[in-house]
N, C-alpha and C positions, 0 to 999 in steps of 0.2 A: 422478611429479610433472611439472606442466609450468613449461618458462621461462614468464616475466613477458608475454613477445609472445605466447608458444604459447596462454597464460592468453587473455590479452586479445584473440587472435583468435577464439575458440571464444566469448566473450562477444557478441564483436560479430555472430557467425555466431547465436547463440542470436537475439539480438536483433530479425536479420534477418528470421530464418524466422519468429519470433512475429509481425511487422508483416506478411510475405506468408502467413499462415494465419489472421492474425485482423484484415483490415484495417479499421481502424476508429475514427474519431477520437476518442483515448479525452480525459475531461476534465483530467486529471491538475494541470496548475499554471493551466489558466485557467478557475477559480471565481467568478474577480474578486472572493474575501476576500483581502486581504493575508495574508500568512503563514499561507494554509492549502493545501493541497496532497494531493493523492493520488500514491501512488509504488507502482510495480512492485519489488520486490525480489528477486532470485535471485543467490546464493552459494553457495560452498562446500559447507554446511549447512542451508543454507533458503531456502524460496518463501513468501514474503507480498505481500497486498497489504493497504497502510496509507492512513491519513486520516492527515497530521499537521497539528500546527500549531506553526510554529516562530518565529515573533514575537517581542515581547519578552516579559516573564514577566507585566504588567499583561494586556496582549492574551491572552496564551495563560490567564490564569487565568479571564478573560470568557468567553472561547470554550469553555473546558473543562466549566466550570459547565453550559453551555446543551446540549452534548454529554453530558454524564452525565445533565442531565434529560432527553434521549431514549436514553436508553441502555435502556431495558425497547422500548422500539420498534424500534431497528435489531436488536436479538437476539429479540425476537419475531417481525417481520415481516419481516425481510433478511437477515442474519447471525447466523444465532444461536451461533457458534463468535468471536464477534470478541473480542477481548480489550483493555478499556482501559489503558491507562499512562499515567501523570500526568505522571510524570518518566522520559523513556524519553532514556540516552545513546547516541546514534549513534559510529560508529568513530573520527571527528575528534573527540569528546569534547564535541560540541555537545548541549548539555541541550534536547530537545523535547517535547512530549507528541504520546500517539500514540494511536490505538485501528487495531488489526489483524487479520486473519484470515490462518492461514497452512497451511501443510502442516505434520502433528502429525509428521512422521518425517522421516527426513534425507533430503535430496534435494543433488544437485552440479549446478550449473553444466557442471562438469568430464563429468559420465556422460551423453550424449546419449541416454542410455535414459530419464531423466527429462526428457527435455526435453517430449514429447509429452505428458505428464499436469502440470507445469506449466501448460505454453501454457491445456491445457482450464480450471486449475485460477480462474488469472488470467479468462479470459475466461468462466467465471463466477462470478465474484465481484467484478470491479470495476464491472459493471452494478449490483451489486447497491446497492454504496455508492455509484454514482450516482445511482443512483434515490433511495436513501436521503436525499443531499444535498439534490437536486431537491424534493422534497418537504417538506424541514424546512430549507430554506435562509433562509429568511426567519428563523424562530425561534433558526439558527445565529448568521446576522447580527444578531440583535436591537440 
């Protein structure tokens, strides 16, 4: 087990070395849609990367709608492993919807042996749901 620091140093070390092997201005929080966001995720358990939308429940039901009508498109021609969620609770208990792509097996933050298939895993696949966005970004915003 590691203490809470030992934790949090190896996070930030992860973090590092992802931004010095993959330097590259990813689009992540600036869409300029309010409340939707793309996010890197690695933990204990798992590597995804997510589209969310965490707005209030009117916005996110708008937005959700117009993401599920491309949803045979982004898993056709992008993703075809993403997985949608309507109601997806985050660890604070914050209700958001999500659509995701992740590593199907367990991977650690903690084991620096998955660190390097990670990094690749991310760096391809958040192009993908950029390009995705890019392209149906107007029909998101509708």
């Amino acid at each position: 087990m590691f203490s809470k620091e030992e934790s949090r140093l190896m996070r930030q070390e992860f973090w590092t070395s992802f931004g010095k092997s993959f330097p590259r201005k990813w689009l992540l929080y600036n869409t300029k849609l309010k409340g939707l966001s793309f996010k890197f995720h690695f933990d204990n358990t798992s590597a995804l990367v997510a589209l969310d939308l965490e707005d209030d429940l009117e916005y996110r039901i708008n937005h959700w709608e117009k993401l599920e009508s491309l949803k045979s498109i982004l898993k056709d021609d992008f993703l075809p492993d993403a997985i949608y969620t309507e109601q997806y609770i985050l660890n604070n208990e914050k209700e958001i919807s999500r659509v995701h792509v992740q590593i199907p097996y367990k991977v650690s933050i903690h084991n620096k042996n998955n660190w390097q298939e990670v990094m690749v895993f991310f760096n391809e696949n958040m192009p993908k749901f950029e390009a995705f966005f890019e392209e149906y970004k107007d029909v998101i915003e509708g």
